[in-house]
N, C-alpha and C positions, 0 to 999 in steps of 0.2 A: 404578515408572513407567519406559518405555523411553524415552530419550533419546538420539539419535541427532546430533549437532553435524557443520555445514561440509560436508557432501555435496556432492560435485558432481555436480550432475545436469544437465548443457549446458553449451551457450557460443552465444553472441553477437559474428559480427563476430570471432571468437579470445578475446575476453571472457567469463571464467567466471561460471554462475550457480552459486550454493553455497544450503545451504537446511540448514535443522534439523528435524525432526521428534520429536512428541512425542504418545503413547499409554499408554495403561494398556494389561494383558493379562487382555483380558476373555472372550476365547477366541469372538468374535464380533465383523462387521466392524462396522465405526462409520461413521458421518456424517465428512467430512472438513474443514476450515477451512485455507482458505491465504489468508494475509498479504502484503498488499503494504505496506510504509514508503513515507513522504514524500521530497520534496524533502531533500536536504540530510539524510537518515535512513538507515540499516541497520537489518536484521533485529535488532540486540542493544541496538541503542538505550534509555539506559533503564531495564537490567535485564531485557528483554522476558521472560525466560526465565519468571521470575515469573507474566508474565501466560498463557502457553504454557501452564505447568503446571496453570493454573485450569482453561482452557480440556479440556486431557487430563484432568483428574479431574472433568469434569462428564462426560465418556462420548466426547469428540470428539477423532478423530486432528488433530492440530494443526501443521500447516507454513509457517514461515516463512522468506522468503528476502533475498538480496541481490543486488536489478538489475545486470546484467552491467553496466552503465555507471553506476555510483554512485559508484565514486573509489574502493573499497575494492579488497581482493583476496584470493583465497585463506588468505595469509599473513597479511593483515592485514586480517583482517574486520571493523574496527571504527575502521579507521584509513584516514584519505582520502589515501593513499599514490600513486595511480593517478589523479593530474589530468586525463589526457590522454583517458583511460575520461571522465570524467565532463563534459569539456567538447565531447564527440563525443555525448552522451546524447541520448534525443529519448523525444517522447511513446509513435513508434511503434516504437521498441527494447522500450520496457518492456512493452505490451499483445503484444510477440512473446513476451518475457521469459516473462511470466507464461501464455503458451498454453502454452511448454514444460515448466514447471514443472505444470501441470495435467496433460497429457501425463502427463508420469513418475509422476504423484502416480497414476493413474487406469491406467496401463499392467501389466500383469500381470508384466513383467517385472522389476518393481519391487519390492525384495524386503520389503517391509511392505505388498503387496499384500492379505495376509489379512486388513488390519485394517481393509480400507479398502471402505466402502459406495457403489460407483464410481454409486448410484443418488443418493447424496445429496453432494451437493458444492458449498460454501460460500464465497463470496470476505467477507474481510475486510479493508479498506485505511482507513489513516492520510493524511490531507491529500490530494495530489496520488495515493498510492496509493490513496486511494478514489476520484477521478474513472476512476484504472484501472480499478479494478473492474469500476464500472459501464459503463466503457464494454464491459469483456471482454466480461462476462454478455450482452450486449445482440448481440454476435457470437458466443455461444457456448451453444449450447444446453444443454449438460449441466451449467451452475450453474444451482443450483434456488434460493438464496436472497443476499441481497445487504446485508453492514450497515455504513457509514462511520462514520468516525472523524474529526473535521472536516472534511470535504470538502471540496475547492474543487468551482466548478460549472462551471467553462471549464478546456481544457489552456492555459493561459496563465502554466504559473511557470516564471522568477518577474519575467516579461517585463510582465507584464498591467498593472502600472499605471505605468511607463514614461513619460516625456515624450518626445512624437514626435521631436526634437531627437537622445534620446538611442538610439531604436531607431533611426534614420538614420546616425547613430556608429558603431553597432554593424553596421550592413550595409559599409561604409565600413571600417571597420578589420577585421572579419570576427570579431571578439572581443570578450568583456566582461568584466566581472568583478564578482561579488557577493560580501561580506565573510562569513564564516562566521562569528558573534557568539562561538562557545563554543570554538574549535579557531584563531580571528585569522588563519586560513587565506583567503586572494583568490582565490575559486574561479572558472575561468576558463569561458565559456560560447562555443561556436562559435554564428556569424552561422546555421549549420544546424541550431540547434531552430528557429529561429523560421520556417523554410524548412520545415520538415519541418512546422508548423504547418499552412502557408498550402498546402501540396500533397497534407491529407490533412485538410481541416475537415470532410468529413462522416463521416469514423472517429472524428472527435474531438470530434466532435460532441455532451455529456454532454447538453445537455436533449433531443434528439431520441433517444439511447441511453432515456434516462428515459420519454420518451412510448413504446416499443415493447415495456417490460418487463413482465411480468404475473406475477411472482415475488413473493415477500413479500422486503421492503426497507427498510433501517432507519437513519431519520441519526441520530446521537448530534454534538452541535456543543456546547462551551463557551460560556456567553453573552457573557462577556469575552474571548473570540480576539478579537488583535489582529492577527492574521497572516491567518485571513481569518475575516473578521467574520460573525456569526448571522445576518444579512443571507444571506449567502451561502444557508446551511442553508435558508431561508427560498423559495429559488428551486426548489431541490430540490425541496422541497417541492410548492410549487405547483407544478412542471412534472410530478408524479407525488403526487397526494394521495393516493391510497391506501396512501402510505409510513409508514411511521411514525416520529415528529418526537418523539426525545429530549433535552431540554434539563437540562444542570447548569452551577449558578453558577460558571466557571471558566474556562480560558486555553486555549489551542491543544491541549497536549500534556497536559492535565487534570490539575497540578500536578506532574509527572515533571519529571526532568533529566538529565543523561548528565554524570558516571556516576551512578548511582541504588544506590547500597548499602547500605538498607535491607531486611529481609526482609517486608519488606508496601506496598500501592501507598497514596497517596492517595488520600483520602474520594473525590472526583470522579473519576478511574481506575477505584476500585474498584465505585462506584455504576455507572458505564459498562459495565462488564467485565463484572457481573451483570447487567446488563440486557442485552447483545450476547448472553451463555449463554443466558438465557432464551429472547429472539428466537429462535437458530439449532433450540433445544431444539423449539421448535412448530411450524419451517418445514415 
């Protein structure tokens, strides 16, 4: 298997995007899959590499990345080293983000161009990266198929359920701060996502993205997300019923945790992960 790690391919604002790629050498181009992470996530979250490798040995060039404004950095891809990046972040950073990473992924001058089927081209996104997704697809004609990983259904993190009081504070001091549970890191948020919301709601618009799509489209949602609830997946749903609505008994991030140093995923990951191979296999 070819594995290529930390590519730079762009920048953002001066903010690098880095990306991994993974392929077998089957000496014929493939269907491609590019990954968008969550809120509060990077591409290696997890072990992802794992899940990447699945993905490259069922037949699919496999790319994932890290949002130029995610707090990580070149050096430190897996570490929120880069506050400053991540508290300047915004919904419409990342749907730029990932135009360019498509871009490069699909550009001839891209040197794993031969492997790549620029006719079939796939987003996959976790939580908040799957509201990207769909929102990309929905501006972009060249993804042909579209499959989430808890979804959220509004660009709303992780402001969304908020007391008026405290998005008032936060216009007011121009900053915030949300705890990061695993890293006890006080991740800082400028007063300018929630600006950047309110001056671009019909780009970020996910159920109107959803009513315009005619793509095959796939939610996979934990019944027990606590972070955003099968509720959610639920909306998706009914705002685009022709999608297809996977449910397993389990939590946000489908029994994973950072770091993940096992050589194999959990039952619910893994149950996901064949069912997303499958979907992309028939788009």
């Amino acid at each position: 298997m070819h594995i290529n790690k930390n590519i730079l391919i762009g920048n953002n604002g001066g903010k690098s995007i880095i990306a991994d790629i993974f392929y077998l050498h089957t000496g014929q181009p493939k269907p491609v899959i590019i990954y968008s992470h969550g809120f509060n996530g990077f591409k290696d979250w997890g072990n992802f590499d794992l899940i990447a490798g699945q993905f490259a040995s069922a037949g699919f060039v496999f790319i994932k990345f890290n949002f130029s404004h995610n707090g990580t950095s070149p050096e430190h891809p897996e570490e929120f080293v880069d506050l400053e990046a991540f508290a300047n972040n915004s919904y419409t950073k990342e749907l730029d983000d990932l135009g360019k990473v498509i871009d490069w992924a699909l550009s001839s001058e891209n040197e794993h161009a031969d492997q790549i089927d620029r006719n079939r081209l796939y987003l996959l996104g976790h939580s908040l990266g799957g509201g990207i997704s769909i929102l990309k697809a929905a501006e972009d004609e060249r993804v042909k198929a579209v499959a989430t990983w808890a979804s959220v259904h509004k660009c709303k993190t992780p402001w969304g359920g908020w007391p008026t009081d405290k998005v008032i504070e936060w216009k007011e001091k121009g900053i915030a701060y949300v705890s990061n549970s695993r890293t006890k890191q006080e991740m800082p948020l400028n007063y300018q996502l929630y600006e950047d919301y309110q001056n671009n709601r019909d780009r970020l618009d996910i159920q109107d993205a959803l009513q315009k799509l005619e793509i095959p489209l796939l939610f996979c949602h934990g019944i027990d997300d606590t972070s955003v609830p099968v509720e959610k997946a639920y909306d998706l749903h009914r705002w685009q019923p022709s999608a297809e609505l996977f449910l397993v008994p389990s939590d946000h991030v489908f029994g994973r945790k950072h770091p993940w140093t096992e050589n194999h995923l959990p039952k619910a990951m893994q149950e996901v992960v064949d069912h997303t191979i499958e979907f992309f296999g028939g788009a």
